[in-house]
C-alpha positions in Angstrom: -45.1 -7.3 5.7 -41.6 -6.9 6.0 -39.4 -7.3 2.5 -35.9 -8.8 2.1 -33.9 -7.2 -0.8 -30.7 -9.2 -1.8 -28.5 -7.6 -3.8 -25.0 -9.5 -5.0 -22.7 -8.1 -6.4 -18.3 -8.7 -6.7 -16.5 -7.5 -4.1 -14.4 -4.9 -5.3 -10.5 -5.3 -5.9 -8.4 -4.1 -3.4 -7.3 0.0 -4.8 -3.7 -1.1 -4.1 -3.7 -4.2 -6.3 -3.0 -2.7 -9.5 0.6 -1.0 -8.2 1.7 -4.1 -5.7 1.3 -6.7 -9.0 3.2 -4.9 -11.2 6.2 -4.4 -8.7 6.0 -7.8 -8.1 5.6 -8.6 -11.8 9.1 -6.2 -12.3 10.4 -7.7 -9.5 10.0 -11.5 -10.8 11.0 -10.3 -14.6 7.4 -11.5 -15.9 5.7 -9.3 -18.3 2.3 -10.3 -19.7 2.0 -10.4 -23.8 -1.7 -11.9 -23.8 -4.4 -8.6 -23.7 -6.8 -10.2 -22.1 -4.5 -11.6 -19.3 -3.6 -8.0 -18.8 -7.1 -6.1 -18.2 -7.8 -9.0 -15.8 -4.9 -8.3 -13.8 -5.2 -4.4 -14.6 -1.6 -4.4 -16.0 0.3 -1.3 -15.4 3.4 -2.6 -17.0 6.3 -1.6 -15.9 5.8 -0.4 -12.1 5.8 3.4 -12.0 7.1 2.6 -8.0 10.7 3.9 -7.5 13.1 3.7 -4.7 13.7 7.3 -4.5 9.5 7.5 -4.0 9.4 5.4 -1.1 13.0 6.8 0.6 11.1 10.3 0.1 7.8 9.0 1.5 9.6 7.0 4.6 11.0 10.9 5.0 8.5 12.7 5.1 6.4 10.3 7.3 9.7 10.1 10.2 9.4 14.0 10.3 5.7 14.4 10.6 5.7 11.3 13.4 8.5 12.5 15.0 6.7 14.9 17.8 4.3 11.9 18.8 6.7 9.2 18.9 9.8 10.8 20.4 11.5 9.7 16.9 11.6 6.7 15.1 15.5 5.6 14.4 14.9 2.6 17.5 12.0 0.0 18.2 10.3 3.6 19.2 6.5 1.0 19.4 8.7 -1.1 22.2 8.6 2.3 24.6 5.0 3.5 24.6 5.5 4.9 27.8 7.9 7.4 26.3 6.0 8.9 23.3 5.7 12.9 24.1 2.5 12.6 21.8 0.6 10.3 24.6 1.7 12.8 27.8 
């Protein structure tokens, strides 16, 4: 006959989770003394995310979507019609 296998099992964190809490943790001034607290919340301590990473990232993303969107320095997702990467 036919058989039913159930297998459960935890969902997996999110792979982003680690980084966002510990900008928000640097962000909000908390830091975590107990060690058990930390592995629980994968700790990272203090947030290796730095402005000059993300203005560098927001660079490098304006120049590689520039050809498809026509730019991005207005509400460039308002104008569709527009985008040369579309035509």
């Amino acid at each position: 006959g036919n058989v039913i296998e159930t297998i459960e099992f935890e969902a997996p964190m999110h792979a982003a989770q680690p980084l966002i809490q510990s900008i928000v943790n640097e962000l909000r001034g908390v830091d975590i003394d107990d060690e058990e607290e930390r592995q629980q919340q994968h700790y990272l301590g203090k947030s290796p995310a730095r402005a000059e990473n993300a203005i560098r990232t927001s660079e490098v993303l304006d120049a590689i979507l520039n050809s498809y969107y026509g730019g991005r320095h207005d509400e460039f997702w308002t104008r569709p019609e527009s985008w040369p990467g579309l035509k």
